[in-house]
C-alpha positions in Angstrom: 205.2 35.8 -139.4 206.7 36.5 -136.0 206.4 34.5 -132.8 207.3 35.1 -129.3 208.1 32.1 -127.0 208.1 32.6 -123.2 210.4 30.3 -121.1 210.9 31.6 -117.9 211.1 35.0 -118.0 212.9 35.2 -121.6 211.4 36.1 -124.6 212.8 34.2 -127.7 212.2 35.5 -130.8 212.0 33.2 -133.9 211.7 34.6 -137.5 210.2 33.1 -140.9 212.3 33.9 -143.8 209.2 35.4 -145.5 208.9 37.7 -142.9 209.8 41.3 -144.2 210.0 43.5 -141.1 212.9 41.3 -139.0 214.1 42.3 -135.9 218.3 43.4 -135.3 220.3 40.9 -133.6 221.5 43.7 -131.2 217.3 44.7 -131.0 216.7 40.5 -130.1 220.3 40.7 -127.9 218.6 43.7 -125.9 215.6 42.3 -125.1 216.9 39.0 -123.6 219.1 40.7 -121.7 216.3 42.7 -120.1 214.1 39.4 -119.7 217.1 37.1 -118.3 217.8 37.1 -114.6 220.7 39.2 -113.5 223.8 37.5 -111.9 225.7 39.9 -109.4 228.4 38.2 -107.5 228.1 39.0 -103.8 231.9 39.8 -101.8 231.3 39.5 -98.3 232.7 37.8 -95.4 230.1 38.7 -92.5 227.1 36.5 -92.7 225.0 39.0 -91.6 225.7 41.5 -94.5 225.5 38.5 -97.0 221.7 37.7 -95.8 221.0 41.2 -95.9 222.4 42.3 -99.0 221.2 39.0 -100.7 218.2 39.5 -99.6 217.6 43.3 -101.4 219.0 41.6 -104.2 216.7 38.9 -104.9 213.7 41.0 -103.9 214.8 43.3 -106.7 214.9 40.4 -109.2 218.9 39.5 -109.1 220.2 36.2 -109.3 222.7 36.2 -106.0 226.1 34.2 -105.8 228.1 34.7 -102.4 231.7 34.7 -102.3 233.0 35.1 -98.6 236.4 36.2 -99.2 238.8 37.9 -102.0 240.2 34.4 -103.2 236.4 32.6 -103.6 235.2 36.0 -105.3 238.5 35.6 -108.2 237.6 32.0 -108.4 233.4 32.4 -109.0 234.2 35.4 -111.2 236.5 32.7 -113.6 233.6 30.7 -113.4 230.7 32.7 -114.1 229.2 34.8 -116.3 228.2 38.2 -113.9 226.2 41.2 -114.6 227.9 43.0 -111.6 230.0 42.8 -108.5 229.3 44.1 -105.1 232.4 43.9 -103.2 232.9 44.6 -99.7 236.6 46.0 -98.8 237.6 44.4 -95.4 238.0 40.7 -95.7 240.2 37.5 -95.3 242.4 36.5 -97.8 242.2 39.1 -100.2 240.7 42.7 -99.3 237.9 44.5 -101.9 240.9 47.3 -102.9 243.0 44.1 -104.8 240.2 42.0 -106.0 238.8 45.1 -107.8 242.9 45.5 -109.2 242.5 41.9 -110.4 239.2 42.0 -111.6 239.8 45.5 -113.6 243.0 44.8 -115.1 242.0 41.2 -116.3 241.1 41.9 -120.5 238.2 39.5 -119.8 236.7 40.9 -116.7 237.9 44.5 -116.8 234.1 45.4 -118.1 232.1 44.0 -115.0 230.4 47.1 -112.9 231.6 46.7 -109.6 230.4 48.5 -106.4 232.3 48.5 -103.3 230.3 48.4 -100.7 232.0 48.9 -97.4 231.9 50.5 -93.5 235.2 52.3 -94.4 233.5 55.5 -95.2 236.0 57.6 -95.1 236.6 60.0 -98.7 239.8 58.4 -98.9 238.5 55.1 -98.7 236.0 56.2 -101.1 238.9 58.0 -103.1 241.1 54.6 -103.1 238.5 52.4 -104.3 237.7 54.4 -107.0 241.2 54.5 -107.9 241.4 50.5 -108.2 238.8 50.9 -110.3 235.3 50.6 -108.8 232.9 51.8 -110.5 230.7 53.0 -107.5 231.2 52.8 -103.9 228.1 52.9 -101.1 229.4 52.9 -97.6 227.7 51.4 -94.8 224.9 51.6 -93.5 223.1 52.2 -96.2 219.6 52.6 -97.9 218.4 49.8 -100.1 217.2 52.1 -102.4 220.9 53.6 -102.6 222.3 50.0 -103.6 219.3 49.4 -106.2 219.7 53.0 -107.9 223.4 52.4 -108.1 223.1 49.0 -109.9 220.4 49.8 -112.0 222.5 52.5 -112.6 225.5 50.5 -113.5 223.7 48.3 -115.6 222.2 50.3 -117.8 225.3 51.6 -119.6 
């Protein structure tokens, strides 16, 4: 016999040794990832982007952490366990193009999608973040559906 526990959005499965059809640990891994509440890691220094951006985030079901510069977003990404990064490129401290260096040639975060998201629209700016390693960039303004494609996107793979 089988049983499904709901506590707070996440499904845990719990098994009976008698039971003959069992589930995969990768089939049981999968479907609490798709239950659990996303964590992306917000990079932006205006206050008026972070509302804005947190905001189509949380309406779309992510859990939103706000870092306001390059040096917060290396320290909360240390820290926490994210999903995904969106990462603006023009900032104190540390700009977008070197915390996406950091983050991508770090063995223990080199896997975390990252999307800049900038007002440097540019191709070259598009060409250079790509080149540290992003693995999307939107520029601004944008459409929300644009930034929700692009991370379901991302986090699907």
């Amino acid at each position: 016999m089988s049983f499904k526990i709901l506590v707070s959005d996440l499904f845990i499965i719990t098994e009976q040794s008698s039971l003959n059809h069992k589930f995969s640990e990768s089939a049981k891994s999968q479907l609490c990832r798709e239950k659990v509440m996303r964590a992306v890691l917000l990079v932006e220094d205006s206050p008026a982007q972070q509302k804005m951006i947190s905001t189509i985030l949380t309406k779309n079901g992510w859990q939103v952490m706000i870092a306001e510069d390059g040096i917060q977003a290396l320290e909360s990404i240390n820290e926490s366990s994210l999903d995904l990064i969106v990462l603006d490129i023009v900032m104190p401290k540390m700009n977008g193009y070197e915390v996406c260096r950091r983050i991508k040639t770090n063995p223990k975060t080199q896997n975390v999608p990252i999307v800049m998201c900038s007002s440097k629209g540019e191709e070259f700016d598009r060409y250079w973040g790509m080149k540290q390693g992003a693995d999307a960039y939107i520029a601004k303004p944008f459409e929300d559906v644009e930034l929700i494609g692009t991370i379901q996107q991302l986090l699907r793979h």
